[in-house]
C-alpha positions in Angstrom: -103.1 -28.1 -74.1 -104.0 -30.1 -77.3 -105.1 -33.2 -75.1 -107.4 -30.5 -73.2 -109.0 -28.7 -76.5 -109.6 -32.8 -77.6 -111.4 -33.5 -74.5 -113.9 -30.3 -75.3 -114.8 -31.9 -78.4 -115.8 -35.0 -77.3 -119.7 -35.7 -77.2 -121.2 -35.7 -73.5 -122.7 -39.2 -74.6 -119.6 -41.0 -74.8 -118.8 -40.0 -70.8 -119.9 -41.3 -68.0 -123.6 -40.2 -66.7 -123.3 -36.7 -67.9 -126.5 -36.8 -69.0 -127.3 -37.6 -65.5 -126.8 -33.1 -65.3 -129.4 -30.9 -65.7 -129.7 -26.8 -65.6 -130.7 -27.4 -61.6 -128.1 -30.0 -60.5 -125.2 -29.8 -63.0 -122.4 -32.8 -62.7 -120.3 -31.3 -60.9 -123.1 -30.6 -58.1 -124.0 -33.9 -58.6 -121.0 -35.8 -58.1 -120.3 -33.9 -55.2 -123.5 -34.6 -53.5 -122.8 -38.6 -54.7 -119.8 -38.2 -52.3 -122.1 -39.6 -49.0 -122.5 -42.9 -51.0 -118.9 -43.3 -51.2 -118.3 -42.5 -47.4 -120.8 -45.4 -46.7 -119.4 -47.6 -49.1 -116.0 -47.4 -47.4 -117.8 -47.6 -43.8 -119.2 -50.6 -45.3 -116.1 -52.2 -46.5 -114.5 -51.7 -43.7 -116.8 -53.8 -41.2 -118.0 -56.0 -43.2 -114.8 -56.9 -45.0 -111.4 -55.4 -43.0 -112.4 -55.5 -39.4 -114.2 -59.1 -39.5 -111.1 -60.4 -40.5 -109.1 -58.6 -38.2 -111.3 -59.2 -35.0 -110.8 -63.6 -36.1 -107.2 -63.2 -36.9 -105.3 -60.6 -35.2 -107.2 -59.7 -32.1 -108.2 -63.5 -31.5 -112.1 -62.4 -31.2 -114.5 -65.4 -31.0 -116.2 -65.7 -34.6 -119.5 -65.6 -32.7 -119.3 -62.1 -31.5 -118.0 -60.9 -34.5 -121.0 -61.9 -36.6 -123.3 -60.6 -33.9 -121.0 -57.3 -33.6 -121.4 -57.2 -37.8 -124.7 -58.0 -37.7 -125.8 -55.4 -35.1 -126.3 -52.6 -37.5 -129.1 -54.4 -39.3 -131.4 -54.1 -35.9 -131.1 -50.4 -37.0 -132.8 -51.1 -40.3 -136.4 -50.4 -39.7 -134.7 -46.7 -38.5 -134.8 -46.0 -41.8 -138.6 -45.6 -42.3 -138.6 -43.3 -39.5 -135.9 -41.0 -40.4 -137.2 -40.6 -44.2 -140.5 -39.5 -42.8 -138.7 -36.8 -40.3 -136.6 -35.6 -42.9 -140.1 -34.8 -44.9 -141.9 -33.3 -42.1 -138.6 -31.9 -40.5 -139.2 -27.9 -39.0 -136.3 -26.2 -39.2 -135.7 -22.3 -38.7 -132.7 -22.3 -41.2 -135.4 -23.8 -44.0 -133.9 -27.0 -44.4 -135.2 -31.1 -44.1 -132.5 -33.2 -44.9 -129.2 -31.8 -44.2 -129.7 -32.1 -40.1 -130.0 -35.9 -40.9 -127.4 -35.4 -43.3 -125.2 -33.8 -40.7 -126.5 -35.7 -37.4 -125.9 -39.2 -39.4 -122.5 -38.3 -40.2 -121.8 -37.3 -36.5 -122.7 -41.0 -35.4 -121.1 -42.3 -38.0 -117.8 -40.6 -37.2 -118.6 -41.2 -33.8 -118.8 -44.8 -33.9 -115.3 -45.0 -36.0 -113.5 -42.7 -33.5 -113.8 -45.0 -30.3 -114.0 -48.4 -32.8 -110.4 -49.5 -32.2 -110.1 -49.0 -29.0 -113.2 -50.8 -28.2 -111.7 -53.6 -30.3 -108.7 -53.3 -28.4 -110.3 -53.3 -24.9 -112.6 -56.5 -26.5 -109.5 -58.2 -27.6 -107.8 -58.1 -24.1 -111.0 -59.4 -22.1 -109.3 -62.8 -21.6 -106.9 -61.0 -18.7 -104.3 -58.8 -20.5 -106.7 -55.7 -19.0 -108.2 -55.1 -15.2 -111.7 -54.6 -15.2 -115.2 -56.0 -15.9 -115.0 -58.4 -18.9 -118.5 -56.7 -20.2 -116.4 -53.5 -20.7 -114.9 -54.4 -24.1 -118.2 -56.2 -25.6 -120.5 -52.9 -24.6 -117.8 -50.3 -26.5 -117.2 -52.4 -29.5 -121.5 -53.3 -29.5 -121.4 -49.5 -29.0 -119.1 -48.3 -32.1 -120.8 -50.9 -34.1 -124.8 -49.7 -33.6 -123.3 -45.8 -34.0 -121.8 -46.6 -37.2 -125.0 -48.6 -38.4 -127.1 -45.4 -37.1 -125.1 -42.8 -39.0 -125.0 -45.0 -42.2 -128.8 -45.6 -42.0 -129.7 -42.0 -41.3 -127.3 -40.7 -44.0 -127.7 -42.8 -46.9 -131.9 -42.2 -46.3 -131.5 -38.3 -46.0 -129.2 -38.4 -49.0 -131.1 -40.1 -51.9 -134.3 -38.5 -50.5 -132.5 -35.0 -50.9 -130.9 -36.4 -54.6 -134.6 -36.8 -55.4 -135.8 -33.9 -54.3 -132.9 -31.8 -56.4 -133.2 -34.5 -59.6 -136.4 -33.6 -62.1 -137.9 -36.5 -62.7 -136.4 -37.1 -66.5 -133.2 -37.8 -65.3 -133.6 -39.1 -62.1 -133.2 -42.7 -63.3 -128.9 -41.9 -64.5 -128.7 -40.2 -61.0 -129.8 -43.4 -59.0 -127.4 -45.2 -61.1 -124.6 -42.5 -60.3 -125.3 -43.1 -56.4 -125.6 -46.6 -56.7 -122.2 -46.7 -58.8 -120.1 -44.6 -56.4 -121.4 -46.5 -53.2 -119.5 -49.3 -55.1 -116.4 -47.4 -55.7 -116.5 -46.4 -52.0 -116.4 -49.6 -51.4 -114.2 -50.3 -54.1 -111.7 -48.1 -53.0 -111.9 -48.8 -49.5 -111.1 -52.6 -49.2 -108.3 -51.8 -51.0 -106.9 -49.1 -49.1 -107.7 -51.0 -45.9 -106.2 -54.0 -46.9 -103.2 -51.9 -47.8 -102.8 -50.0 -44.4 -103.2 -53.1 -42.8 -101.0 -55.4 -44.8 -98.4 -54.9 -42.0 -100.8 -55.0 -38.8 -100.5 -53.3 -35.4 -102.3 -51.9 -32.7 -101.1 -49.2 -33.5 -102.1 -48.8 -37.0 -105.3 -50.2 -36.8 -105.9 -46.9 -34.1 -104.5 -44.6 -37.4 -106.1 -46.4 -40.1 -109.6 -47.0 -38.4 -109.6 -43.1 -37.5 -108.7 -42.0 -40.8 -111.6 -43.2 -42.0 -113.3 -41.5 -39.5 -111.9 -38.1 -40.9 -112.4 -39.2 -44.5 -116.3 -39.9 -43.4 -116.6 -36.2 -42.1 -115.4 -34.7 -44.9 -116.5 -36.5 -47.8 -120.0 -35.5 -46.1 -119.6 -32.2 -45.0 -118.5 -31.5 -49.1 -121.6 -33.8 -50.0 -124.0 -31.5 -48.3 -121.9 -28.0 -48.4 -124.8 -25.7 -50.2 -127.2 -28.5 -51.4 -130.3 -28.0 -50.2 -132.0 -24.8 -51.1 -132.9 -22.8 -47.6 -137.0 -22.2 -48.0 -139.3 -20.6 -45.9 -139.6 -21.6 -42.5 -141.8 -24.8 -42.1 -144.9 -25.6 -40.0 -144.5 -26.4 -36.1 -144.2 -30.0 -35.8 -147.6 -30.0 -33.7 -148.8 -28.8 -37.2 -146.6 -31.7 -38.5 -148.6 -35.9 -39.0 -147.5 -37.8 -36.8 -145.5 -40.7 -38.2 -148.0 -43.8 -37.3 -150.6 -41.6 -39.4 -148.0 -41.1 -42.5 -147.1 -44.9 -42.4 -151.1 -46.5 -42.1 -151.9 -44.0 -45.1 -148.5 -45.0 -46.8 -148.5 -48.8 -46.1 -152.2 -49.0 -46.4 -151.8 -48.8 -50.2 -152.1 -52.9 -51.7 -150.0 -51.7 -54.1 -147.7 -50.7 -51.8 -147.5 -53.5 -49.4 -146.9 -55.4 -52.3 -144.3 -54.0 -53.7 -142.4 -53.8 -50.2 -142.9 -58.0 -50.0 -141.5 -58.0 -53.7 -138.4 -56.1 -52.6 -137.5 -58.2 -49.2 -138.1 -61.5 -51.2 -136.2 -60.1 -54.5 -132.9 -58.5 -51.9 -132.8 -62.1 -49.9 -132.9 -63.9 -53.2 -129.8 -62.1 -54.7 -128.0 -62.1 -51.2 -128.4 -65.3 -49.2 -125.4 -66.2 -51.5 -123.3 -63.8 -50.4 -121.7 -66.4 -47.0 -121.6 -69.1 -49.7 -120.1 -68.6 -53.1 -116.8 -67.9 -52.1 -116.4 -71.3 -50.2 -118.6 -73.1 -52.8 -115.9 -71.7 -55.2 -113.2 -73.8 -53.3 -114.7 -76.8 -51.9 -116.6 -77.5 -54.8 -114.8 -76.6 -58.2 -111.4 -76.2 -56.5 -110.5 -72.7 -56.9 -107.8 -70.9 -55.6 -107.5 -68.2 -52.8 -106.5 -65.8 -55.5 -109.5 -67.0 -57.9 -112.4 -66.6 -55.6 -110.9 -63.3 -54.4 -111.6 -62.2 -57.9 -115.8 -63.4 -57.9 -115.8 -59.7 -56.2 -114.9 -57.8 -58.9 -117.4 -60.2 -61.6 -120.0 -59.4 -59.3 -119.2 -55.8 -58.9 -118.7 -55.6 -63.3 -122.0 -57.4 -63.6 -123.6 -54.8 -61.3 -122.0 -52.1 -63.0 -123.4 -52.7 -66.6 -126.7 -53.3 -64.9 -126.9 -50.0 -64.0 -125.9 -48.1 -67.2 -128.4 -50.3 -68.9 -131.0 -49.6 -66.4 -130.1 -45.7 -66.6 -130.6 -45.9 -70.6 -133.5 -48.5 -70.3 -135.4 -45.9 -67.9 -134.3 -42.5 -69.9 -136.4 -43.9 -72.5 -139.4 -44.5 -70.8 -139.2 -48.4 -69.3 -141.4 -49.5 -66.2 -139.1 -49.8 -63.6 -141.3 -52.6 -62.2 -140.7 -54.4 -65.5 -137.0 -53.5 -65.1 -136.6 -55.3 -61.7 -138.7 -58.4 -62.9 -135.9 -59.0 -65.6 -133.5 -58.4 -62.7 -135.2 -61.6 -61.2 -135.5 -63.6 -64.7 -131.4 -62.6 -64.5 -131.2 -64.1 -61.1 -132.6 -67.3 -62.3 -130.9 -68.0 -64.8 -127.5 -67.2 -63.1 -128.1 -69.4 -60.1 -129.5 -72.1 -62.4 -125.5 -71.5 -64.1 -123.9 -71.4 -60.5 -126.3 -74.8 -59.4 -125.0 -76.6 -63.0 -121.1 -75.7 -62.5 -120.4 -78.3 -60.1 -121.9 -81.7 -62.0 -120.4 -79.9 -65.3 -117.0 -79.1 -63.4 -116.7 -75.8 -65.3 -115.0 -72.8 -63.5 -116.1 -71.3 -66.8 -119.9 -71.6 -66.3 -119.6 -70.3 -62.8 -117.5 -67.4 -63.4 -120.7 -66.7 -65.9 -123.0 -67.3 -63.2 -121.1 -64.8 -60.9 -121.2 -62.3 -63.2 -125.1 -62.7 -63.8 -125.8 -62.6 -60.2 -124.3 -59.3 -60.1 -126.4 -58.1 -62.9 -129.7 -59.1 -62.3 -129.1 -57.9 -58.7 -128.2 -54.7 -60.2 -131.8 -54.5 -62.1 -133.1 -55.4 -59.2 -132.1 -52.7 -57.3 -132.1 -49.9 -59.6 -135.8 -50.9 -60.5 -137.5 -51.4 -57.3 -135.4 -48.2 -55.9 -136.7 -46.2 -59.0 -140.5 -47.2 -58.1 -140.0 -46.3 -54.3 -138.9 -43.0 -55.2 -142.5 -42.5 -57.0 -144.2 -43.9 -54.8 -145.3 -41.3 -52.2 -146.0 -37.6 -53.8 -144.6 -34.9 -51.2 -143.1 -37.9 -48.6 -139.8 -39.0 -50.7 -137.8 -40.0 -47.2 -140.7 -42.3 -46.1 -140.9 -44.0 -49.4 -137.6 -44.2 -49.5 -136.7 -44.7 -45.9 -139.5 -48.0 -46.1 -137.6 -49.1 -49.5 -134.1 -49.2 -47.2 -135.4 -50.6 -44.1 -137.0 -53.5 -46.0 -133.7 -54.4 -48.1 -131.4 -54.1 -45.4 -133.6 -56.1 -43.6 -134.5 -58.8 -46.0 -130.4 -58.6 -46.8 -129.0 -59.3 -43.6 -131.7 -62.0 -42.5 -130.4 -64.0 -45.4 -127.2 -63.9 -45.6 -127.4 -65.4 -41.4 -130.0 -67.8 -43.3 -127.8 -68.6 -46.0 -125.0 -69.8 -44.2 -127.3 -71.6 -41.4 -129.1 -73.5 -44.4 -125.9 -74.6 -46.1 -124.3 -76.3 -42.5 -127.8 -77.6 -41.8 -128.2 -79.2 -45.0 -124.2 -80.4 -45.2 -124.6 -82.1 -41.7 -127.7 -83.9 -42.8 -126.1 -85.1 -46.2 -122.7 -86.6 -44.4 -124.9 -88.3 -42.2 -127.1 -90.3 -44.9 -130.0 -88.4 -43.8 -131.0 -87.4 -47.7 -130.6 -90.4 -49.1 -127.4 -92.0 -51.4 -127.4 -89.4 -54.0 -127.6 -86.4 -52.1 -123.6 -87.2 -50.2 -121.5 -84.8 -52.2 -120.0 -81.6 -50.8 -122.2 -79.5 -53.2 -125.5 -80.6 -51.5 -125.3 -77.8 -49.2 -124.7 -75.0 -51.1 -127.2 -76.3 -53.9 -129.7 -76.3 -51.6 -129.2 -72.3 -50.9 -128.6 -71.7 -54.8 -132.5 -74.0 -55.3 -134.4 -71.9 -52.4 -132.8 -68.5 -54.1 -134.6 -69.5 -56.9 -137.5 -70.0 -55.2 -137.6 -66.6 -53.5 -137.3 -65.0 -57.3 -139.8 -66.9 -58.6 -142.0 -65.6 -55.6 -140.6 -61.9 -56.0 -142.1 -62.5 -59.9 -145.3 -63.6 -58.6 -145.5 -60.4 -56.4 -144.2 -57.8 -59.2 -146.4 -59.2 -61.8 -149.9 -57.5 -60.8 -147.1 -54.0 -60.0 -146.8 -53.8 -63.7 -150.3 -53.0 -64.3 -149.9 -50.4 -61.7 -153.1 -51.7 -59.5 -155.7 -49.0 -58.7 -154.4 -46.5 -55.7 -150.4 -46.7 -57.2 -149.3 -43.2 -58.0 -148.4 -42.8 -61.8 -145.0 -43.1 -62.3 -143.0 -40.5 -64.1 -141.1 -43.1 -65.9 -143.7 -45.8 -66.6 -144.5 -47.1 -69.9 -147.0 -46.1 -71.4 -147.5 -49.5 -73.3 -150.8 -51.5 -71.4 -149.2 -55.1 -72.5 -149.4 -57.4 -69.3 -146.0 -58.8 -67.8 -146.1 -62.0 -65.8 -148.7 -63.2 -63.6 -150.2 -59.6 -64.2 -151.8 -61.4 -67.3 -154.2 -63.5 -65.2 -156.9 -62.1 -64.0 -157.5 -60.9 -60.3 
């Protein structure tokens, strides 16, 4: 009882985004409706991380098809665009635009879960253990795997467009960083659960633990969405409705806003080409454990997470969120410049630092550019939004294939002489990605710069500065 009176006396500042509340969406509502970001961080975990090593290791899958399996969801991105604009225009007796996407998305993404192990089962048992066509097994698992990318895409784009729609706009910059912090701890949470479940592996339990997550999905959404979206009047016939080539010419017709779509696919590949690469540049390079590298995780998930407070703080006072994802980049930089310096210097130190920075300036990055999107369209959140997710996960998954592709490439040239006597070492390869990263961020500056002066046809946005300094190349004129 004392502990409970102390806890009513402590300031709201002092925890954790509850100024992030307001009369309309108090924390509670909030956190609730933040609950779809943690069922897609945990469905994210668990392909990405869990079931790629499971599908080498265990089930004896070539490392080919898993990539392409893992990689199949990404075809889906450009979905995105399409689904924010429906959830706008979406005609609904019952009053409501985003929670069918809501709902529907979570359907495929529980779908895709339920049949995923025994697909991987079937796929696994396609050298002979099974009668039947050999396609049988690719086509399920190639199934579960687009279902799951469907239901993530369509969810995740329904559900910030519906936290904008509920957020007013003066504290819609800590609830961004809410969503973007719990899609971390669902991920967070989930490789470790996963990797728990599964320490001792069977067929058996990857049916129990791969389902479980199927049920967790549905009902960390169903309580995301239970009585979030206010029912209004019914809605126009969708005859009455644009059709979506007419939203998207008059959206992406904006310079402004083609621009600022280039700056976010160059700025995402930049901070994750690296993803394929650090952990084995970690070993080969400066000689790190298993245990050590398994820990760049967590700096890059710290550095992200103080990246968002500050962003949230940063933008509740009135900072251009174009301003905020150019330091992002300036970040970036300077923490693959640390990365790129770690090898000659031999210090595990310097690239524990670089890590870390990675993590933050990707964080800016993201909060930033994710920020703008949201003002970017009046009255058509989902398409902004929807165009915002299609281009990152885009830009995203293209470079991380690029990444490791680049680094091979560039290692098989170096052991052969090809670059000359100097260029031999076993760094070479990964420098190379760390030096064209750089590059990208230097051309995502070069495309923010004229943003900050918010070029004529950009919307105001609500949480601009006011201040008319120029940033960047913005200072030149053109």
């Amino acid at each position: 009882m004392k502990l409970s009176r102390a806890w009513l006396h402590v300031s709201p500042r002092f925890l954790p985004f509850a100024d992030a509340a307001s009369p309309g969406l108090p924390l509670s509502r909030l956190l609730r409706l933040a609950l779809f970001q943690v069922s897609v961080g945990m469905a994210g975990a668990l392909m990405v991380g869990t079931l790629n090593r499971v599908m080498i290791v265990e089930l004896q899958v070539s490392a080919w098809l898993v990539s392409s399996m893992v990689a199949l969801p990404l075809l889906l991105a450009p979905w995105r665009a399409l689904v924010g604009f429906k959830s706008d225009t979406h005609w609904s007796a019952l009053g409501w635009r985003r929670v069918p996407y809501l709902w529907f998305g979570s359907l495929m993404q529980f779908g895709g879960l339920a049949i995923m192990p025994f697909a991987l089962l079937v796929l696994s048992s396609d050298a002979g253990d099974l009668h039947g066509p050999a396609w049988v097994g690719t086509a399920a698992a190639s199934l579960a795997f687009v279902l799951v990318g469907a239901g993530l895409q369509t969810t995740q784009t329904a559900g910030l467009a519906l936290a904008t729609d509920l957020a007013p706009e003066a504290t819609r910059p800590r609830v961004v960083a809410l969503m973007y912090v719990m899609l971390l701890v669902g991920m967070l949470v989930g490789s470790l659960a996963f990797g728990a479940l599964l320490r001792d592996f069977s067929h058996v339990r990857l049916v129990q633990v791969v389902q479980g997550a199927a049920l967790m999905t549905m009902l960390l959404n169903i309580a995301a969405l239970w009585k979030q979206e206010p029912r209004g009047p019914r809605r126009p016939a969708p005859t009455a409705a644009p059709s979506f080539r007419d939203a998207w010419q008059s959206f992406a017709g904006q310079p402004a806003v083609r621009r600022f779509l280039v700056a976010v696919g160059l700025g995402t590949a930049a901070f994750n080409m690296q993803d394929i690469v650090l952990e084995p540049y970690g070993g080969a390079v400066l000689h790190l454990g298993v245990g050590a590298t398994s820990l760049l995780t967590a700096l890059l998930a710290a550095g992200a997470l103080a990246a968002f407070g500050l962003a949230a703080r940063w933008l509740q006072r009135g900072a251009d969120p174009y301003r905020l994802a150019a330091a992002g980049a300036l970040a970036g930089v300077v923490a693959f410049a640390a990365v790129i310096f770690a090898a000659p210097l031999e210090s595990a130190l310097l690239f524990r630092i670089g890590v870390g920075l990675i993590g933050f300036g990707g964080g800016l990055f993201g909060v930033g550019t994710l920020i703008a999107a949201m003002a970017l369209s009046a009255g058509h959140n989902g398409l902004a939004l929807g165009a915002w997710g299609a281009v990152q996960a885009t830009a995203g998954g293209l470079a991380v294939g690029l990444g490791g592709a680049v680094r091979d490439g560039v290692a098989a040239l170096a052991s052969q002489g090809a670059l000359g006597p100097a260029l031999t070492g076993p760094a070479i390869g990964y420098s190379f990605v760390y030096h064209l990263e750089i590059a990208l961020l230097f051309a995502t500056l070069a495309a923010i710069g004229p943003l900050v002066r918010r070029l004529h046809g950009t919307p105001p946005l609500p949480t601009a500065s006011t201040s008319p300094r120029p940033f960047g190349l913005a200072e030149f004129p053109g």
